[in-house]
N, C-alpha and C positions, 0 to 999 in steps of 0.2 A: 485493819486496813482493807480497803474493796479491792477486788481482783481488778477492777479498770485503773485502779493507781497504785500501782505494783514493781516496786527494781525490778519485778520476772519479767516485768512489761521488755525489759530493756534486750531487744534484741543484739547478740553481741557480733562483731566483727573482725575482733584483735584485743590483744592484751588489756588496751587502754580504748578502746573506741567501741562503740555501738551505735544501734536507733531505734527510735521509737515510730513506730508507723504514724502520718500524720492522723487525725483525727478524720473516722471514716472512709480512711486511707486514700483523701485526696491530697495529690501534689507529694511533696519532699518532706521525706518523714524529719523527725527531730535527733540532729547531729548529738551524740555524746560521747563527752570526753570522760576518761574515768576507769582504775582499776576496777576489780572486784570487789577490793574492799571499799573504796571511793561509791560504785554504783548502791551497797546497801546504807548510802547516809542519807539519800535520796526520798526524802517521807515522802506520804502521800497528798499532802500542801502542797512541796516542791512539784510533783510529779502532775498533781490539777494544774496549775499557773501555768505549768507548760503547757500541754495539752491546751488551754484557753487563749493564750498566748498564740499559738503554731494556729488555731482556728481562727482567728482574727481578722476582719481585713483586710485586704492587702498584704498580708504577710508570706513572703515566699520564704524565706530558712526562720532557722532557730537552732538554737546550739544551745548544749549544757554543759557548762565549762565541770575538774571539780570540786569547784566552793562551791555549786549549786546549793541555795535554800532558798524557804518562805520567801518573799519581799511582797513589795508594793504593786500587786496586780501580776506582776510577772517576777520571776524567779531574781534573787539575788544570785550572780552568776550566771547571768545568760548573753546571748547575743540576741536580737532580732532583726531582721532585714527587711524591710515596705518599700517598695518605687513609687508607691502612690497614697503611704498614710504617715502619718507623724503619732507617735505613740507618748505621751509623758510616762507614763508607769516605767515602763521601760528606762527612763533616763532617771527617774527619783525626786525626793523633794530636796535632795542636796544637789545641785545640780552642779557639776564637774568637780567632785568630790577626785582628790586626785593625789598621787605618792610624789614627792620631788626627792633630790638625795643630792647633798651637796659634798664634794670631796675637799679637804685639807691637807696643807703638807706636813701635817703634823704628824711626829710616829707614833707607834703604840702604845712606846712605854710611859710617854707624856700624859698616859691619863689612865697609869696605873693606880697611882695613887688618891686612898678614896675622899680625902682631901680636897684635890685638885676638882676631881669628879665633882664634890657636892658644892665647889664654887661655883663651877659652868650649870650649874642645873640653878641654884639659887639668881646667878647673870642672866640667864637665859628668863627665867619666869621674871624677872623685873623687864624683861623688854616683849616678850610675847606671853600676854593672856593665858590662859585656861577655863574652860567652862562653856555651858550653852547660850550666857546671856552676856558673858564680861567681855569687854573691850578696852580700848586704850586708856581708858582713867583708871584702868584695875595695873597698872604695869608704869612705874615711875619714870622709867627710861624708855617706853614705846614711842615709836612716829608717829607725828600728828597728825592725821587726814582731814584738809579740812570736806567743805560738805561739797564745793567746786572741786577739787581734786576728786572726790568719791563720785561725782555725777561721769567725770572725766574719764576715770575706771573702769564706769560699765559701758559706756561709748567704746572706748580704743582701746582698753585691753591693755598690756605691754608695752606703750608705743611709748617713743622715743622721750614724750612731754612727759609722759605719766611715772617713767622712770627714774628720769631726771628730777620731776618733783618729791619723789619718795627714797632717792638716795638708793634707788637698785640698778646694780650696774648693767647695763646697758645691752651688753653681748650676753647677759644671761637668756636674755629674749630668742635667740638662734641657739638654745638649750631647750625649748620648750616644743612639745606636740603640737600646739598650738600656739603662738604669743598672742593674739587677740582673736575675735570671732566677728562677721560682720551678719547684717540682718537678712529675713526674707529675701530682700532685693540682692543681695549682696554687695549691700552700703553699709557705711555706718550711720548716714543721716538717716536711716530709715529706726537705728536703735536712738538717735536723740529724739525722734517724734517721740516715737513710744515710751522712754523715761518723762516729755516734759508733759505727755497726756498722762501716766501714772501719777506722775506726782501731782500735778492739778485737778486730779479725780479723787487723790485721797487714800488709793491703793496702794503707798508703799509710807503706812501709818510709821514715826518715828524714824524717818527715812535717816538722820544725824546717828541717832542710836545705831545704828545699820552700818553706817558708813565707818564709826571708830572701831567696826570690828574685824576691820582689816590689820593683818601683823599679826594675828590671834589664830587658835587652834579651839574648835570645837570641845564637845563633850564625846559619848559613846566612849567607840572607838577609835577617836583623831588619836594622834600620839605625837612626840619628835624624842627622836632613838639617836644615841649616841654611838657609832658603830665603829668596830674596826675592819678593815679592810682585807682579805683571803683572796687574794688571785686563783682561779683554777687553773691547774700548770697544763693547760695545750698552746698547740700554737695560736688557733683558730679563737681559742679566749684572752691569751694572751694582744691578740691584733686588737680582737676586737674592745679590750680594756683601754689599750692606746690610743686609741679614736676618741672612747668614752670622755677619756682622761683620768680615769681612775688609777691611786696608787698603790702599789702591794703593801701591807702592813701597816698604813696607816689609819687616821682618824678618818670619817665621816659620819655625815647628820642623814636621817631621813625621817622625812616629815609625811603625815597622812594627815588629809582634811580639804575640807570643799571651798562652798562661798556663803557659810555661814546663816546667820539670818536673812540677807539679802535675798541670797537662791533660794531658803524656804519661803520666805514670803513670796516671789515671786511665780516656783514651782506651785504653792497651795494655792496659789488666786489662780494659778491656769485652772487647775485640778474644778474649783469650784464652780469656775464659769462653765467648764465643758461638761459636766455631772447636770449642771441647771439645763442646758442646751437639750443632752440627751433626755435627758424627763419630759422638757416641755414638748419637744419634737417625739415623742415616742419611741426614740429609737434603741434597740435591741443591745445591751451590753454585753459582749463576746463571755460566755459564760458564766451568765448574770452579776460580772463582777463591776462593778461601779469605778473601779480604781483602772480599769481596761478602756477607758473613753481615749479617742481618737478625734483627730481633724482631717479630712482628705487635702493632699498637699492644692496647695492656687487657693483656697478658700481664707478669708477672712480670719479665722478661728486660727488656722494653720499659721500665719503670717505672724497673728498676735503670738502662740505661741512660742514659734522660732527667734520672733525677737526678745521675748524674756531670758527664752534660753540660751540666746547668746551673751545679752545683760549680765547673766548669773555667770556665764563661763568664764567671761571677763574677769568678772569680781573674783573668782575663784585663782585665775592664773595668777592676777597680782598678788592675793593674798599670798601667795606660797612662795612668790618670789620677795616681798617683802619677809614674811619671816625667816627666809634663810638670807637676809640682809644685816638682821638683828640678829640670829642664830651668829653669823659668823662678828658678829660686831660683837657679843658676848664674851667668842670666844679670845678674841684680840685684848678684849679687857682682863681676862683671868693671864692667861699666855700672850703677850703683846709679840708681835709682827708673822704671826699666824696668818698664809693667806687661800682660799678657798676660790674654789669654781664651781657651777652649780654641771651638775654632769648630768641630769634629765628631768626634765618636768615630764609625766605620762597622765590622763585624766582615767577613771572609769565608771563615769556615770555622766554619758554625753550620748547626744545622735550626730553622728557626719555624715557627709554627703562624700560617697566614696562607689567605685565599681564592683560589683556583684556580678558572676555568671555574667559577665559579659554586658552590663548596661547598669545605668548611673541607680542609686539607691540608696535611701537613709539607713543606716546602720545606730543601729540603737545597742551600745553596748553597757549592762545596768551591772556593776560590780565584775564586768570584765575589762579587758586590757589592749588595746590596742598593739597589734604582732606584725609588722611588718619586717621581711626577710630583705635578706641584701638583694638588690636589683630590683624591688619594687616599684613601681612606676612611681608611687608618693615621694619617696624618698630621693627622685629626682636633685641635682644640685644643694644638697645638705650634706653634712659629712658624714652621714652613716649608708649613705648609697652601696658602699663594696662591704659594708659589716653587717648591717641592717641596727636599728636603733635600741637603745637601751630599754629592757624590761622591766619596772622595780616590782620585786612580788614582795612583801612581806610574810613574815611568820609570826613569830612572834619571840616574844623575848630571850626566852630558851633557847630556841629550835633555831634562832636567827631566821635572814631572812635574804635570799639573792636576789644578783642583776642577772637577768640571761637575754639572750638573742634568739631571734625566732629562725625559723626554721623551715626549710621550703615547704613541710606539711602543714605548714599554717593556713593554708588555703584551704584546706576540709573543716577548717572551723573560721570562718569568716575572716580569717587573719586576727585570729584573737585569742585571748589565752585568759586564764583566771586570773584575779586581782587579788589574790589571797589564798590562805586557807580554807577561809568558810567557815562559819557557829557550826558546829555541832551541837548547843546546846540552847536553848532561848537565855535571857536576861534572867529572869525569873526563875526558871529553873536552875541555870547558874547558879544565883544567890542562896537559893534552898540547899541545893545539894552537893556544894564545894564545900572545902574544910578552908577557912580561913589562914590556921596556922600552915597546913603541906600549903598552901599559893604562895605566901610571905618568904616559906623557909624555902620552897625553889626556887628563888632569885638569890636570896641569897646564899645558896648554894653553888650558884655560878657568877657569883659576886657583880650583881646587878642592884644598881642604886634605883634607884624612884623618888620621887618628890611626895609620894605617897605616905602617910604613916603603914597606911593597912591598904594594898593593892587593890583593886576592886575584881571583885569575884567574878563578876559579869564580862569583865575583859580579859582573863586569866587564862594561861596557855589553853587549861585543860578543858575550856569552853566552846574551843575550836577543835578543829579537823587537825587530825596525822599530819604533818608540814612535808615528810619526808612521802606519805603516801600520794601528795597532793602533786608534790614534783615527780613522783613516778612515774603520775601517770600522764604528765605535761612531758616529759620526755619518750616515753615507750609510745605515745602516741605521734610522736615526729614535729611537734608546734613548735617546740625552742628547746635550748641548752643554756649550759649555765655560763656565766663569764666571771658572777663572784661570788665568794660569799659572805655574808653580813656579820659581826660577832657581836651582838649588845654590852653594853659599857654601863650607860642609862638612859630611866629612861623615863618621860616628862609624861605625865595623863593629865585627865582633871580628876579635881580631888576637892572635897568642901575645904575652907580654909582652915579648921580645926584640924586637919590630918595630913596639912603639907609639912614637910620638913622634917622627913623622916631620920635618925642618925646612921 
């Protein structure tokens, strides 16, 4: 490793917090969050992206949450902040890839039995999908979308028609960070030009195919976890659960995943035009990194951009609110008059138009979390104004995974917190170097189903970051607190069809 991309780089300040000086030591060095043992997971990939990132542009902050790694141009686990550029790298080719968690009034013991368990898992995959390509014709019981409701989708987002059409209830919408996204302009008519020029232009090839993969969960690492419920006994989590609507000892689902192939096609056709742009025009990519291409906001580029990206955002909030439509419509069919409420939709891999230091700025947060504390100005007229709004982190199956509430030091890190764990390990190396039987025999060791025959090794606890180090340093650094915590039950991946329906 070179001494220029070095943990020793990371100058410390507190338990959990440091900086890195910015690059040449101009402007605001780079915010991190993170123990000691958190700061040496930090390669020196991670450590360039940043550094290339924080030189960028336009770019006034940068934060390292700590799930910091590798990603796309800039770090998985970062913040960035521009008032005058729009970054894609920063937001991802899944574009509002994002955690929802839906609460039941179901207790705990109702899915002791692993019986009961492997019916809701078998209910569940007959209504939502699994996989990178499968959509509603892979799921006997999924909702049908047709290709007018899908164009609808990525217009309005959540709204009232698009709901009603797909049988998601309604008030889920005033659950969610966002319920729809409007364009450039801060219209929606400006995202129906731009869908009915893509699709007349050819750019959103097998747009049908696209469209039935809504109600569906990704590959990687999408998941939907059967959870039960762990109140933290204070008061302050306590209030803040009741707000949520969370219940102690009971059932709930949380679900991870984005806007599927829609947001990748859309995110890669931005990717390719602004890559062409920067070649043709000569212009300089912020540490020769190609995947770091930028639009100055007002321009042309920029416009096109933010209306894909709102397209995709769209796609993404419905999807999750459809599947926890069918999640709970599953579970009504194994345990009939089961009834559920979705308790937070959160994205983390979006840009908002949000206040920074005092004046308006895209906030690009790429595998981070959106943190806002009680009395936030955002949180204005919502019912988390005197709590501040629900966190969902995940872990992982094991380790489980909490909701918390942010914390008034969330302001030292853009009002933002990690969206996870974090790999500690690549894909590949994963696969190589995990024992297949210790992955299989820890779940069932803590009596966790899968739909899995053989767990995938690449998603396995032990491919990831310390869960308990990661909240250590999310706490000792002042960002949030916890309100629950999550205990897995089961829990739904993708899996080739040869190795579903594990006993």
């Amino acid at each position: 490793m070179s001494a220029e991309f070095n943990p020793q780089m990371i100058q410390v300040t507190g338990g959990a917090t440091g900086f890195i000086p910015a690059p040449e030591n101009k402007g605001k060095p780079i915010t991190v969050i993170g123990t000691k043992a958190i700061r040496q997971t930090f390669d020196e990939k991670c450590l360039e992206q940043a550094m290339n990132s924080r030189g960028a542009p336009g770019v006034t902050d940068l934060v390292l949450n700590p799930d910091a790694h590798c990603g796309y141009g800039a770090p998985v686990g970062c913040v960035l902040v521009s008032p005058t550029h729009i970054y894609p790298g920063p937001v991802g080719v899944d574009i509002k890839c994002s955690m929802s968690l839906l609460q039941m009034d179901l207790p705990a013991d109702a899915v002791v039995d692993r019986g009961v368990r492997r019916a809701l898992i078998n209910a569940i995959l007959e209504r939502t999908p699994t996989g990178a390509g499968r959509g509603q014709r892979s799921a006997r019981k999924a909702r049908k979308v047709s290709t007018v409701n899908g164009e609808k989708v990525l217009i309005e987002g959540a709204s009232p028609v698009v709901c009603a059409a797909l049988g998601i209830p309604q008030e889920w919408a005033s659950r969610c960070e966002d319920a729809f996204h409007v364009g450039h302009d801060d219209t929606k008519d400006a995202l129906g030009n731009r869908l009915a020029y893509l699709i007349a232009e050819g750019k959103i090839p097998n747009f049908e195919e696209k469209v039935i993969q809504l109600g569906s969960y990704g590959g990687g690492n999408h998941f939907g976890e059967c959870e039960v419920v762990e109140l933290v006994d204070n008061q302050r989590a306590r209030r803040a659960a009741e707000v949520f609507g969370m219940k102690d000892n009971c059932v709930a689902f949380l679900s991870h995943c984005g806007s599927r192939g829609m947001g990748h096609r859309l995110a890669s056709g931005q990717f390719r035009t602004l890559q062409e742009k920067f070649e043709r025009w000569g212009i300089a990519l912020p540490g020769q990194d190609k995947e770091l291409v930028y639009a100055p906001l007002g321009t042309a580029e920029a416009n096109d951009y933010l209306d894909d990206m709102a397209m995709g955002a769209n796609f993404a909030t419905v999807n999750h609110l459809l599947i926890n439509a069918l999640v709970l419509e599953a579970f009504q069919e194994v345990i009939p008059g089961v009834k559920g409420q979705l308790v937070y939709f959160i994205s983390h891999n979006i840009a908002r138009r949000e206040r920074v230091n005092g004046e308006e700025a895209w906030v690009h947060r790429k595998g981070a979390t959106r943190a806002f504390p009680a009395g936030h100005y955002s949180l204005i007229d919502t019912p988390y104004y005197e709590t501040g709004h629900p966190i969902l982190l995940p872990g992982n199956p094991q380790d489980g995974s909490v909701v918390m509430v942010a914390d008034s030091g969330a302001e030292k890190s853009c009002y933002s917190v990690n969206h996870g764990a974090g790999r500690c390990k690549g894909r590949k190396a994963a696969i190589r170097e995990l024992d297949q039987e210790k992955v299989d025999a820890g779940l069932a060791k803590h009596d966790i189903l899968t739909n899995c025959r053989v767990y995938p090794k690449d998603e396995a606890p032990a491919a990831y970051k310390d869960f308990g180090e990661v909240l250590r340093s999310v706490e000792e650094a002042g960002l949030a607190s916890p309100v629950a915590k999550l205990k897995a039950r089961f829990v739904i991946k993708d899996a080739e069809l040869g190795l579903r329906g594990a006993a």
